[in-house]
C-alpha positions as CSV (number, residue, x, y, z in Angstrom):
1,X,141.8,101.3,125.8
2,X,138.3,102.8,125.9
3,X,135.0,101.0,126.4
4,X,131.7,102.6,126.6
5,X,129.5,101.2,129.1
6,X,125.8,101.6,129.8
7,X,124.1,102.5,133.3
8,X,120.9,103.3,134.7
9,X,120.8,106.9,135.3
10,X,123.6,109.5,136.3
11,X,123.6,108.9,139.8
12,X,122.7,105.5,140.0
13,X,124.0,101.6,139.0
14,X,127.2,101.9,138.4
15,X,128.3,99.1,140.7
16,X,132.3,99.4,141.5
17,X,132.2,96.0,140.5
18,X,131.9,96.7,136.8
19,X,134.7,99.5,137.0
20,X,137.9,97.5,138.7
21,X,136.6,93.9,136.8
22,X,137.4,96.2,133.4
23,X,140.5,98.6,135.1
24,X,142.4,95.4,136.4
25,X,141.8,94.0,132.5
26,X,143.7,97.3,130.7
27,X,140.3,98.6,130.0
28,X,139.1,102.7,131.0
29,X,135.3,102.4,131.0
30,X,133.2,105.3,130.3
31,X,129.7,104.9,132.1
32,X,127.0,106.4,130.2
33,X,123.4,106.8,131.5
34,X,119.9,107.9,129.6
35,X,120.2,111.4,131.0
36,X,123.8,111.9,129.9
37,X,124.9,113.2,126.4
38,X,125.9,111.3,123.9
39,X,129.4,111.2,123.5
40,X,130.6,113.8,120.3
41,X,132.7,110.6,118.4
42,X,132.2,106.8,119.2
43,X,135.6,105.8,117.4
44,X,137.5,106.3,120.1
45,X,135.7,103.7,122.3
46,X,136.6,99.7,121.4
47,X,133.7,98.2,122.5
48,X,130.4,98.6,124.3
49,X,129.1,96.7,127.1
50,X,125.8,96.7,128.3
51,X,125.3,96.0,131.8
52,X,122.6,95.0,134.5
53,X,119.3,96.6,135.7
54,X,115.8,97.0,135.3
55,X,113.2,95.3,133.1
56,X,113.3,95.7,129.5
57,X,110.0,97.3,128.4
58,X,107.9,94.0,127.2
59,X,106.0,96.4,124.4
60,X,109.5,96.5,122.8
61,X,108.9,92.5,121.9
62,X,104.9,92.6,121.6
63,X,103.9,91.1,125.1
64,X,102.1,92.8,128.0
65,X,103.5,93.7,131.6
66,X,103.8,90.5,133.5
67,X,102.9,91.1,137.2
68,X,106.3,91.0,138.2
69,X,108.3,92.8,135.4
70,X,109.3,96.5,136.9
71,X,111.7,98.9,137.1
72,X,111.2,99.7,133.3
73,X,113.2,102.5,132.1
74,X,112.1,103.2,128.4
75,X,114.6,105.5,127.9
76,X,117.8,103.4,128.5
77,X,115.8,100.7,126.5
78,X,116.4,103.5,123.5
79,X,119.7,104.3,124.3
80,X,120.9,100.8,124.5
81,X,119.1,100.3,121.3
82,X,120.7,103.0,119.6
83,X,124.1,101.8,120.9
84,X,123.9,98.1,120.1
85,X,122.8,99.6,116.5
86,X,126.0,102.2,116.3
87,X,128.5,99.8,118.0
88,X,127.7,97.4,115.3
89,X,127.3,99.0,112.0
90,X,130.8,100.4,113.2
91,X,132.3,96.9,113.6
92,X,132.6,96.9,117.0
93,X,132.4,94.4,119.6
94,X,129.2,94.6,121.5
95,X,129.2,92.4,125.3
96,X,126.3,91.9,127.3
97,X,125.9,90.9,131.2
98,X,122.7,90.2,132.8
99,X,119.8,93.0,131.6
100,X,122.8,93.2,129.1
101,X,122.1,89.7,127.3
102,X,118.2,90.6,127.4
103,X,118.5,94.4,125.6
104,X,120.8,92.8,123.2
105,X,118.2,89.8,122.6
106,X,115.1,92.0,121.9
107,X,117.2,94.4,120.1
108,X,117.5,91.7,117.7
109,X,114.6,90.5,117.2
110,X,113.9,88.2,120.2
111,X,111.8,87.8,123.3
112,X,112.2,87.5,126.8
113,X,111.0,85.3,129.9
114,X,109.1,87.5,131.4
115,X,109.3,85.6,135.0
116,X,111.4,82.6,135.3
117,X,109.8,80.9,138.2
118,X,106.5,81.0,136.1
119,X,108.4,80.0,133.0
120,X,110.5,76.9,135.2
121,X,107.3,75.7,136.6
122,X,105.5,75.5,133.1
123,X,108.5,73.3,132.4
124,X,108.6,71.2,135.7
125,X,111.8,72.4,136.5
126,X,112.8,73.6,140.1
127,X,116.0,76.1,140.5
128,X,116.3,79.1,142.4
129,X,117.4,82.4,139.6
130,X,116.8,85.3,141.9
131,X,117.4,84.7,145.6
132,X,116.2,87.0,148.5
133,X,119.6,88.0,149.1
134,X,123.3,87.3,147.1
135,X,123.4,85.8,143.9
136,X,122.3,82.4,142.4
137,X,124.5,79.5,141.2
138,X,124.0,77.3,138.5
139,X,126.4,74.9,136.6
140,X,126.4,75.5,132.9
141,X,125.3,72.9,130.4
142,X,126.8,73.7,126.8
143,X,124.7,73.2,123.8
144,X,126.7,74.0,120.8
145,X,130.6,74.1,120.2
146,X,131.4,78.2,120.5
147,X,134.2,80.3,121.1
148,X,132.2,80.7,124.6
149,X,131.7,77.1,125.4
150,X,135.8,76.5,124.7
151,X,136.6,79.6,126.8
152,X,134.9,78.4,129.6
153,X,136.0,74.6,129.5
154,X,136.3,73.4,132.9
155,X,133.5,76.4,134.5
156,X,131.4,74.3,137.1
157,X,129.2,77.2,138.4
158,X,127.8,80.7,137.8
159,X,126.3,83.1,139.5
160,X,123.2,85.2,138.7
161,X,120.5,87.4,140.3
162,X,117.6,87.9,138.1
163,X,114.0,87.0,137.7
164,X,113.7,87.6,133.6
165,X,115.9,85.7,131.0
166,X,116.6,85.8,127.5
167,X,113.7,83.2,125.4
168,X,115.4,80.0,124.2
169,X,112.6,80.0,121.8
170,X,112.9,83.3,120.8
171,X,116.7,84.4,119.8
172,X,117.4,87.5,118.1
173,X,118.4,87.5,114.3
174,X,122.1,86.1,113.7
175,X,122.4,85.0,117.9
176,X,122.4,81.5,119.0
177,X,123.1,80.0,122.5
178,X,126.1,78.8,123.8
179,X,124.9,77.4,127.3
180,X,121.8,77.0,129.8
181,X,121.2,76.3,133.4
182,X,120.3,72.4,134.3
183,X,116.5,73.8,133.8
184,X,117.2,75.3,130.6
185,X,117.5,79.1,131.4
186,X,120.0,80.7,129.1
187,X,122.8,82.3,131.9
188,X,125.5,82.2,129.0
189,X,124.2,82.5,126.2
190,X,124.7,84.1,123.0
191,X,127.6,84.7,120.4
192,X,126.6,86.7,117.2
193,X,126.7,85.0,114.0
194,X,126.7,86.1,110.4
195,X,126.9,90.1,112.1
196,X,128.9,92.8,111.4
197,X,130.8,92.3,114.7
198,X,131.4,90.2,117.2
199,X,128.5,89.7,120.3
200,X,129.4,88.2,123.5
201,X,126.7,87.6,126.1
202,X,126.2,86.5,129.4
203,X,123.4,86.4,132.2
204,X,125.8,85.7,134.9
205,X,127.7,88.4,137.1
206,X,131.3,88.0,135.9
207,X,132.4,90.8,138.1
208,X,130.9,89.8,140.9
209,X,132.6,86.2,140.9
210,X,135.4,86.9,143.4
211,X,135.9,90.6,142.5
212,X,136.1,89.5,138.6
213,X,139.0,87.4,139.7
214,X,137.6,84.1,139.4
215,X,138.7,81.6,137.0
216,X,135.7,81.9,134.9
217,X,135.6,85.7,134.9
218,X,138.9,86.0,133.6
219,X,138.4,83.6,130.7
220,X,135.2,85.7,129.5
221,X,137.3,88.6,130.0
222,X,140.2,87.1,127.8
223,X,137.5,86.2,125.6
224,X,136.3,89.4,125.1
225,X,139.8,91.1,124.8
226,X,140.7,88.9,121.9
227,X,137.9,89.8,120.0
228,X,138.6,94.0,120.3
C-alpha cells in the first residue's frame, strides 16, 4: 500500500523516523519534495501525509513575518497546497503531523500562531512547546467527542518540537479540534468534517514516540489505516 508523503527538498528532511513508523504499519511511502516531479498518476497512492518542517509562509493567511517565523519554503507551501487539494477532490485520506497540521489548516482557510511563547504569554499560560534540545511533552485535554479523542483514550503525554501552532480561533473550513495542551495549544487537533475525505491531524511527533512504537502512535496509526 502506497502513500505519498511530502518533504523539504530532495536531499533534505526525510527523517528515517517517518519511513520505518509507516514500513512497520504495511505502508511503502513515497517522499516527494518541491524540486521533484510530480508523480504521472496519484491513484495509485492511498493517502497523503504531510509531514514536519519549516514555517508556513504567513502571506498565505494575510499576516506579516513574525520575528521568529523562518525557514519559509514557498514552494513546498504550493506543493502541499496543490496536494491537499488533489488528495481530496480524489477522496482520499489526507494526515498531517507537525508543519503538517499547520499547511493543512491555512490551506483551508485558517490561521496560524505565529510564536507560541508570545501567543501563551498573551494568555498567562507557562509551558515549554519547543525546547533547546529533544522534544516537548504535554498531556492532552479533549474538547469534543472524535474518532481521535476515542482512539487515543487513555494517552497521558505527547511529544512535540515546534514554536508555531495551528489558531484555535482560526480553523480552516469543515476542521474542528479534537484536543489541546493544558495551555490551550492545539498538539492534536483536527478531524475534517462535512469534506470530501477524511483529515486526520496532529502536532505531535508520532514517530518519534519510542520509534512509532508507543502506545499512542500505534492507535493514530490504526486510526489512520481504518480510514484508507
Amino acid at each position: 500500500m502506497k502513500w505519498l508523503a511530502t518533504k523539504t527538498l530532495v536531499s533534505y528532511d526525510v527523517p528515517e523516523t517517518y519511513d520505518r513508523w509507516l514500513r512497520a504499519n504495511g505502508i511503502e511511502p513515497v517522499f516527494l519534495g518541491p524540486d521533484d516531479e510530480l508523480p504521472e498518476a496519484f491513484g495509485e497512492y492511498r493517502a497523503l501525509l504531510l509531514t514536519g518542517g519549516g514555517d508556513v509562509d504567513p502571506a498565505r493567511y494575510g499576516k506579516k513575518p513574525h520575528a521568529k517565523t523562518g525557514d519559509i519554503i514557498p514552494a513546498r507551501d504550493v506543493l502541499e497546497e496543490r496536494l491537499i487539494k488533489k488528495f481530496l477532490t480524489m477522496g482520499r485520506p489526507v494526515f498531517g503531523i507537525c508543519r503538517g497540521i499547520q499547511i493543512l489548516n491555512v490551506v483551508m482557510g485558517g490561521k496560524l500562531i505565529q510564536h507560541v511563547p508570545d501567543w501563551l504569554k498573551k494568555h498567562g499560560k507557562k509551558e515549554i512547546h519547543s525546547p533547546e534540545t529533544g522534544d516537548a511533552l504535554h498531556p492532552l485535554k479533549f474538547v469534543l467527542r472524535t474518532s481521535l479523542g476515542k482512539a487515543l483514550r487513555g494517552t497521558t503525554q505527547v511529544n512535540s518540537h515546534h514554536h508555531q501552532a495551528a489558531d484555535p480561533a482560526h480553523l480552516g473550513k469543515g476542521l474542528r479540534l479534537a484536543a489541546l495542551s493544558p495551555g490551550g495549544i492545539p498538539e492534536a487537533l483536527v478531524e475534517g468534517e462535512g469534506l470530501a475525505a477524511p483529515v486526520i491531524a496532529v502536532q505531535w511527533h508520532p514517530e518519534r514516540m519510542d520509534e512509532g512504537r508507543a502506545p499512542a502512535s500505534q492507535a493514530l496509526m490504526q486510526l489512520m489505516l481504518g480510514l484508507v
